[in-house]
C-alpha positions as CSV (number, residue, x, y, z in Angstrom):
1,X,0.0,0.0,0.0
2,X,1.7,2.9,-1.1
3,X,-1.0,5.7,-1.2
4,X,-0.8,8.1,1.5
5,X,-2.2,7.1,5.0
6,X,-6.1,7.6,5.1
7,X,-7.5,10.2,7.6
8,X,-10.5,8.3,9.0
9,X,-12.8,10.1,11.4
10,X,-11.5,10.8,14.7
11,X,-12.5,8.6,17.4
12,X,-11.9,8.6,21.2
13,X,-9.8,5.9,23.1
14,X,-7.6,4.9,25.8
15,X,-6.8,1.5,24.0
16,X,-3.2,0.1,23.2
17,X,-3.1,-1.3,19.6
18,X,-0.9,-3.7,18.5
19,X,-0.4,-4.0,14.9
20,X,1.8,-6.6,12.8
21,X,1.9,-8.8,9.4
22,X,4.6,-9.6,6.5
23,X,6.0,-6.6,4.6
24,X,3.6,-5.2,2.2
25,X,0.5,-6.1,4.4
26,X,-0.3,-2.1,4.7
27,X,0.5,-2.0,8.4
28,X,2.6,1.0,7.9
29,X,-0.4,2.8,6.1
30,X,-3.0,1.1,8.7
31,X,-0.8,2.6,11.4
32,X,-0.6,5.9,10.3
33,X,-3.9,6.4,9.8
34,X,-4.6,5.0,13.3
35,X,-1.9,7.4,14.5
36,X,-4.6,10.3,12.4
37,X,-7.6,9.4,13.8
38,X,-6.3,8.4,17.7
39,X,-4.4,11.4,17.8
40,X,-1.7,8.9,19.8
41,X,1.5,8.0,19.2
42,X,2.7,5.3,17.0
43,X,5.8,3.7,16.7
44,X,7.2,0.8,13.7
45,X,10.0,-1.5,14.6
46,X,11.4,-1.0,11.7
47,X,11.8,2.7,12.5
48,X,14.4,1.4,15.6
49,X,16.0,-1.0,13.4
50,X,16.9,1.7,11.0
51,X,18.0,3.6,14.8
52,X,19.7,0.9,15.3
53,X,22.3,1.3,12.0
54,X,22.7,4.4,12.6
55,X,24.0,4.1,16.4
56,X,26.4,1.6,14.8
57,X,26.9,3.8,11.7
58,X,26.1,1.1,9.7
59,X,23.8,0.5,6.6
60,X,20.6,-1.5,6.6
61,X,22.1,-3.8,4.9
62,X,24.9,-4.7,7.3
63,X,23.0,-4.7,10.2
64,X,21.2,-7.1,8.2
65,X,23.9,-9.2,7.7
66,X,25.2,-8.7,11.6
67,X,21.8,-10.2,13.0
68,X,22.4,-13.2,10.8
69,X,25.8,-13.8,12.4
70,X,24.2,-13.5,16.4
71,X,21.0,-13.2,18.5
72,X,22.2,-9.4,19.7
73,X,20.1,-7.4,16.9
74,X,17.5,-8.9,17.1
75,X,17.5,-9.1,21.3
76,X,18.3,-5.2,21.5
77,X,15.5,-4.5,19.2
78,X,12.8,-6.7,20.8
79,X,14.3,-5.5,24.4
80,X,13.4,-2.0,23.0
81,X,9.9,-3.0,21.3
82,X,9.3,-4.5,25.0
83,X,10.4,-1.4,27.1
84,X,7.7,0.8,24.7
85,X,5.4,-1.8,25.5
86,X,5.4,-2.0,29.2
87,X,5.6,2.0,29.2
88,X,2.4,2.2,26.9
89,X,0.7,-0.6,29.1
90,X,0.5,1.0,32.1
91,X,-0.4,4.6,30.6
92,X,-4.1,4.0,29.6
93,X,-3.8,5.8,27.1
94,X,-4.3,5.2,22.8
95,X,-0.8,4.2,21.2
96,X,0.2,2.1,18.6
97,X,3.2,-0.6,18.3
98,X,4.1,-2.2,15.1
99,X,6.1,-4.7,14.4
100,X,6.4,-8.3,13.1
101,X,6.5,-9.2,16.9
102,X,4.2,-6.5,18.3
103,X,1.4,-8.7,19.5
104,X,3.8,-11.5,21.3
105,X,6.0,-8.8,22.7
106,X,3.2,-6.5,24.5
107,X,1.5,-9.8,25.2
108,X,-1.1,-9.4,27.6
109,X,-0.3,-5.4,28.0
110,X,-1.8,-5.0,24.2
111,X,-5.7,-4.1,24.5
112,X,-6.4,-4.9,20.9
113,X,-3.7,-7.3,18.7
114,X,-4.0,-6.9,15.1
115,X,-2.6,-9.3,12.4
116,X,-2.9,-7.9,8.8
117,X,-1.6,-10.4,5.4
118,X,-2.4,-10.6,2.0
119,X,-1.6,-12.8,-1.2
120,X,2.1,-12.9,-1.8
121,X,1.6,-11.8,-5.3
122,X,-0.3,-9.0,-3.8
123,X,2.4,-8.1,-1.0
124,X,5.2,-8.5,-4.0
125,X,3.1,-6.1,-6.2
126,X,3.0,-3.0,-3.3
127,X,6.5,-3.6,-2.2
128,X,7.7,-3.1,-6.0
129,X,10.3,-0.1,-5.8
130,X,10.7,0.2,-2.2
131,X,13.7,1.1,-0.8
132,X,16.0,-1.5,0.3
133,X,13.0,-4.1,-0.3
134,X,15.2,-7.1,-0.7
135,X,16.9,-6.0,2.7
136,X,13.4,-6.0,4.3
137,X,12.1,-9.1,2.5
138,X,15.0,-11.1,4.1
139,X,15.0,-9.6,7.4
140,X,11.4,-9.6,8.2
141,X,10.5,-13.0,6.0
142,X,12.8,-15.7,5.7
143,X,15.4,-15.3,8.2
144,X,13.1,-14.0,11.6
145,X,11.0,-17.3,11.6
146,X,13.7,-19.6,11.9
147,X,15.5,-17.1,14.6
148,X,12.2,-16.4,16.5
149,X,11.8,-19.7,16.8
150,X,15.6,-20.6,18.3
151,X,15.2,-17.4,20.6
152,X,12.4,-17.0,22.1
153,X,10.2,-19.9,21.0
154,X,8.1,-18.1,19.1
155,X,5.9,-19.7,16.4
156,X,5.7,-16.2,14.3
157,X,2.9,-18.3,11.7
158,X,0.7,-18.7,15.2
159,X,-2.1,-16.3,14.6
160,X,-4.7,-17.9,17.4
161,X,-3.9,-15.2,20.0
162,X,-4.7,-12.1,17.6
163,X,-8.2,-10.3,18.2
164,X,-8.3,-9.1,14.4
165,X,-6.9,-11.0,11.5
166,X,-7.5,-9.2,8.2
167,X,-7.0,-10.2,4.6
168,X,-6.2,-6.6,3.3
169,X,-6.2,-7.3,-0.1
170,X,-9.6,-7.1,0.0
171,X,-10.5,-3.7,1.0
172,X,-9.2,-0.2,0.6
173,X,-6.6,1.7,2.5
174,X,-10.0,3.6,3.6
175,X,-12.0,0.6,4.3
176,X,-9.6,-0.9,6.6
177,X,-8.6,1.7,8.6
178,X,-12.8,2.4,8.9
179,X,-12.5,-1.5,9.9
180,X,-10.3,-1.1,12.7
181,X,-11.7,2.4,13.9
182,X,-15.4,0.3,14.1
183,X,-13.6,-2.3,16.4
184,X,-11.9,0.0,18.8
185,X,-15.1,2.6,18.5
186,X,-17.3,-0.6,19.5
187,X,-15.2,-1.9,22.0
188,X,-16.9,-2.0,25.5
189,X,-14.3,-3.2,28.2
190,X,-17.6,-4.1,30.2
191,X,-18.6,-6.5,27.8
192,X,-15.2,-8.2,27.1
193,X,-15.5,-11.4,28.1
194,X,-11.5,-12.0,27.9
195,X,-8.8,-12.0,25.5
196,X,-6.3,-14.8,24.2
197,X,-3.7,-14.7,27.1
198,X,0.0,-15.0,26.6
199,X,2.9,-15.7,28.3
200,X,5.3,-12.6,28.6
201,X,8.2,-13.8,26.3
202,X,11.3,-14.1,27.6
203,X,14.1,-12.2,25.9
């Protein structure tokens, strides 16, 4: 999804949104128009990866190639996803987390976890032309699963725990964020009869 972020109507919450998927799933574009019509903050793993190479004054590519060699890439940039998680937690307040890992790593913090995916040939199609795409392809799709699974345990194809799971090749940029503004307008914390609990991962 490439078109600019949707504004959406504005809508009133306290809720913590947790938002993640494969690259080219729209999350980014979901997000920011969450971001828009929340008026919250919002913050994208990949954002502190990028942080990341520049603290180490290295490219994308060979942090890339760093976090094939050892676990400490990825654990300082989960450790940092989890510290953002346990401050937005607490703050009962609306805020959004993306990343592949999002929903596992606020756990049971997250009010509302969100997984977004579409066809590959879809995801392959939006994703044409990005920058550093083959970077982000490897990183986020073939490599994590096999090192989520060494580290943490993590079954990153495990979608049982998520609240929302949406196919967004089948609706507009517009249509999804309306989508996700319904579920969090709707939401009653009165009526909730309980969420998929998870165990805090342990990094």
């Amino acid at each position: 999804m490439e078109e600019d972020a949707p504004a959406g109507r504005s809508v009133e919450s306290n809720l913590f949104v947790t938002v993640s998927g494969p690259p080219g799933c729209g999350a980014t574009t979901l997000c920011e128009g969450l971001s828009r019509s929340l008026n919250c903050g919002y913050v994208s793993g990949g954002d502190i990866f990028r942080e990341l190479a520049e603290e180490r004054g290295m490219t994308l590519s060979q942090l890339i190639a760093k976090a094939d060699e050892s676990d400490e890439i990825d654990r300082a940039l989960d450790g940092r996803l989890r510290t953002i998680a346990e401050q937005w937690g607490t703050a009962n307040k609306a805020f959004v987390l993306e990343s592949r890992l999002a929903g596992w790593l606020a756990g049971n913090r997250a009010d509302l976890r969100i997984w977004l995916d579409a066809p590959e040939e879809t995801r392959v199609d939006r994703t044409r032309g990005r920058d550093e795409m083959e970077a982000e392809m490897r990183v986020r799709e073939v490599s994590e699963a096999g090192r989520y699974d060494s580290y943490y345990g993590i079954d990153v194809s495990d979608r049982s725990f998520y609240d929302l799971t949406i196919n967004t090749a089948r609706w507009s940029p517009d249509a999804l964020l309306e989508i996700v503004l319904t579920a969090i307008e709707e939401y009653e914390a009165e009526m909730d009869e309980g969420a998929f609990r998870t165990d805090d991962v342990e990094l």
